[in-house]
N, C-alpha and C positions, 0 to 999 in steps of 0.2 A: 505632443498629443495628437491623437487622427481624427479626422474629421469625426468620426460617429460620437469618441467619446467629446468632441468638446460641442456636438450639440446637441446630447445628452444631458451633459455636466460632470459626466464621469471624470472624478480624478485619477482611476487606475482603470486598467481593462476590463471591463463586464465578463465572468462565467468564466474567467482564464484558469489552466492547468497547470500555471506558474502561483498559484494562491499560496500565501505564505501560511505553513503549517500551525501559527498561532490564531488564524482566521478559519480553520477547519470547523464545517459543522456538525456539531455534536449529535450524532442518533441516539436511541439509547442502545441498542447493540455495538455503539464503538462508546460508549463510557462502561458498559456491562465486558466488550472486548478489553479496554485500560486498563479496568481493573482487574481483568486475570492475568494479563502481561506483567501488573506487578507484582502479584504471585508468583510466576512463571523466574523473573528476575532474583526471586528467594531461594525460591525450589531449584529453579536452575534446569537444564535436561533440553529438548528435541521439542518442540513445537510447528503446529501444521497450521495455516490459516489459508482455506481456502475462499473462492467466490468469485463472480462470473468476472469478464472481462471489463472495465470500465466503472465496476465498483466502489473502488479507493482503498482496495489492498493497499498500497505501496504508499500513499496518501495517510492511510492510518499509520503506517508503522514509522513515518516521516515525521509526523506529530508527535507520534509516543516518544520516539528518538529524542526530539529537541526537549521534553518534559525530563528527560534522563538527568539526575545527576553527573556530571563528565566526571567527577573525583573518585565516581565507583565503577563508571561503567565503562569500559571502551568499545564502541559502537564502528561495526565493518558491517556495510553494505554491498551483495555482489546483486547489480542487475543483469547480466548475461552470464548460466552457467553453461551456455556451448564453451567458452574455451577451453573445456576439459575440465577435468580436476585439478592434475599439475598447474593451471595456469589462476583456476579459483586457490585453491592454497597461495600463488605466489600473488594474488591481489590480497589476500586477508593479509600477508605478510608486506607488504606495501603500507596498506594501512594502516598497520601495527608499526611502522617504521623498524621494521626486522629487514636484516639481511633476504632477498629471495636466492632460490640452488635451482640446479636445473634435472636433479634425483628430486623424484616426491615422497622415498623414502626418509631423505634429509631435510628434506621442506616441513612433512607432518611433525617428525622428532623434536625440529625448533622450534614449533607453534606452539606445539602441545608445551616445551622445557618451557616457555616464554609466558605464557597464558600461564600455568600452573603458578609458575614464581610472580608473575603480576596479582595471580589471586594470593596468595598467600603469604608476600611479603609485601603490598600494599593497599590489599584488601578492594582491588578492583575483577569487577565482574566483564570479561568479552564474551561480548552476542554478537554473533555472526546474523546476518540475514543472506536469502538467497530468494531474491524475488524470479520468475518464471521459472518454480519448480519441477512445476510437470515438465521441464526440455531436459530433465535429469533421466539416467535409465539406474535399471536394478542394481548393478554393480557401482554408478557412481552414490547410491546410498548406503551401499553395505560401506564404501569408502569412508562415507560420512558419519556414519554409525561408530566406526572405529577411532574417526579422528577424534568423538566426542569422549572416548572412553579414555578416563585417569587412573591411576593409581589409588587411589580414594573416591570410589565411583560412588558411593551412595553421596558426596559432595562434590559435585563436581563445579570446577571453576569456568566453566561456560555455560553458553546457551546458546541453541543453535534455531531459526526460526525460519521457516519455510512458506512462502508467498505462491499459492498455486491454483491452477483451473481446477473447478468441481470435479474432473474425469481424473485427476489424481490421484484420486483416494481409490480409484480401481487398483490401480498399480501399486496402493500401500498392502492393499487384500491378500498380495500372492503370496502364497504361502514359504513362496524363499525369502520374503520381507518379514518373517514373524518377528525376529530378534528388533528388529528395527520398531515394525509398527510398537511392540511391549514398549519401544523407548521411549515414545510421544508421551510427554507431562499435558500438553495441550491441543486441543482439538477445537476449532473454530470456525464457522461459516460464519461469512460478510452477505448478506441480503440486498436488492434493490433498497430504496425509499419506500415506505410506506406513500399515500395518498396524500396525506396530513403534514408527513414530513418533507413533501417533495413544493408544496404552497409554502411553506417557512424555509425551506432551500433554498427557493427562486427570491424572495424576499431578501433573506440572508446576503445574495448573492450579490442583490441590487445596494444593500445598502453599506456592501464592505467598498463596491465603487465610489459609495457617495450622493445615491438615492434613498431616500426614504419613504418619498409618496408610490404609489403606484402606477409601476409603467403595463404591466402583464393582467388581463384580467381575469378572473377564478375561473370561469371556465377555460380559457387558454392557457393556463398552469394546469389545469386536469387533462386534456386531452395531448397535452407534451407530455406529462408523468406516464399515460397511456399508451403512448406509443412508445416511449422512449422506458419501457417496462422498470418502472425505477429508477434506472443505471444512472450515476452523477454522470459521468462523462458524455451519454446520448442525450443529459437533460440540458447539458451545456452547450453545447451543439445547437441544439435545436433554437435554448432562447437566444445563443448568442445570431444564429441567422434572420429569427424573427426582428430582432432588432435593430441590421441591416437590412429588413425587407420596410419596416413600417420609416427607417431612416430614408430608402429610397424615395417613399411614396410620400413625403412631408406630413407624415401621421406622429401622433402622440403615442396612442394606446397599441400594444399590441392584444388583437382581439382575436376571436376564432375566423373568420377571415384570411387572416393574418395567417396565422399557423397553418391552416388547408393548405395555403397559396405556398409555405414554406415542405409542406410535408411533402407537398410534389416532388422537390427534387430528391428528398427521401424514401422515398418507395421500400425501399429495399433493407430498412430498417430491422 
């Protein structure tokens, strides 16, 4: 344990990005977003969920993952799709435990033969994810668009779910995307925190460590939600440095003070 947390009390790290996805806090836009993912998992098809950087994209669909039944679902996660196509097909095939080829004509053939007989002779669903979508260009979706297409298209035995910056959906617009955008079942924006929800975050966060009284005071949870324009990740930030500032200064509370003195090195926020 390091110093901060053991004179704290903290039994785990304060505002960490290692947060285990059953400690996730619930907005109502990520229980309103659950519940069409499990739509999405019926219906099946092409899903978009975009939202700013530091959000908890990747953080939600982490969550929803571990909620999955494993006896239906097989769940592939690609966080970098620079390594081409070729090389995303030979990661989903990885984690599919399939053979990877080094044709991606041969690569898509087995995914597609594999995924179709998983869905239909054991009644399992694979959803692909592809977190940093917007690093895709128009051809690697027409790619994608293709790979998703079966035999039996009005049922198809996957789901493909797309994690991207709000400048995304420029690129869905173009009209040589038409076929593709028609395929989206889902369309989703992730928001900041609310004001309300950003004082029950900070709380939240304190007492998944192992606090329950109050170390942060309401206005110092207001003016971090303010600068840190919602975002969990700039909120996390922020209070995890305040609470190395008020640890330096042999303080208790972090107060506005506190935060000024921490925003400084922030500026550029």
């Amino acid at each position: 344990m390091n110093e901060l947390n053991a004179h704290f009390g903290f039994l785990t790290e304060p505002f960490s990005k290692e947060l285990a996805a059953k400690s996730l806090f619930m907005t109502q836009q990520l229980k309103t977003l659950f519940l069409r993912l499990d739509q999405l998992l019926r219906r099946r098809g092409i899903a978009l969920i975009t939202g700013e950087v530091g959000c908890g994209k990747s953080t939600a669909i982490r969550a929803f993952a571990e909620q999955i039944e494993k006896k239906q679902v097989d769940f592939v996660y690609i966080d970098d799709p620079t390594i081409g196509m070729r090389g995303v097909f030979n990661a989903i095939a990885n984690q599919l435990n399939l053979a990877t080829r080094y044709f991606k004509w041969q690569l898509m053939t087995g995914l597609k033969a594999a995924i179709e007989k998983n869905c239909h002779d054991y009644g399992k669903t694979t959803v692909v994810v592809i977190d940093e979508a917007q690093l895709l260009k128009v051809p690697n979706l027409e790619e994608l668009r293709l790979f998703t297409n079966f035999k039996i298209d009005s049922h198809s035995p996957m789901t493909l779910i797309l994690l991207a910056h709000p400048d995304f959906t420029n690129l869905v617009r173009l009209k040589s995307l038409e076929a593709f955008r028609q395929r989206l079942v889902l369309r989703a924006h992730l928001n900041g925190l609310t004001a309300d929800e950003a004082h029950a975050y900070v709380k939240h966060q304190l007492e998944i460590a192992g606090r329950t009284d109050p170390i942060f005071s309401d206005d110092a949870i207001t003016e971090i939600y303010q600068q840190a324009k919602g975002i969990p990740r700039l909120i996390n930030t922020l209070c995890y440095e305040c609470l190395y500032q008020i640890y330096s200064e042999n303080k208790n509370i972090v107060d506005m003070p506190t935060v000024e003195t921490v925003l400084l090195r922030y500026e550029d926020l």
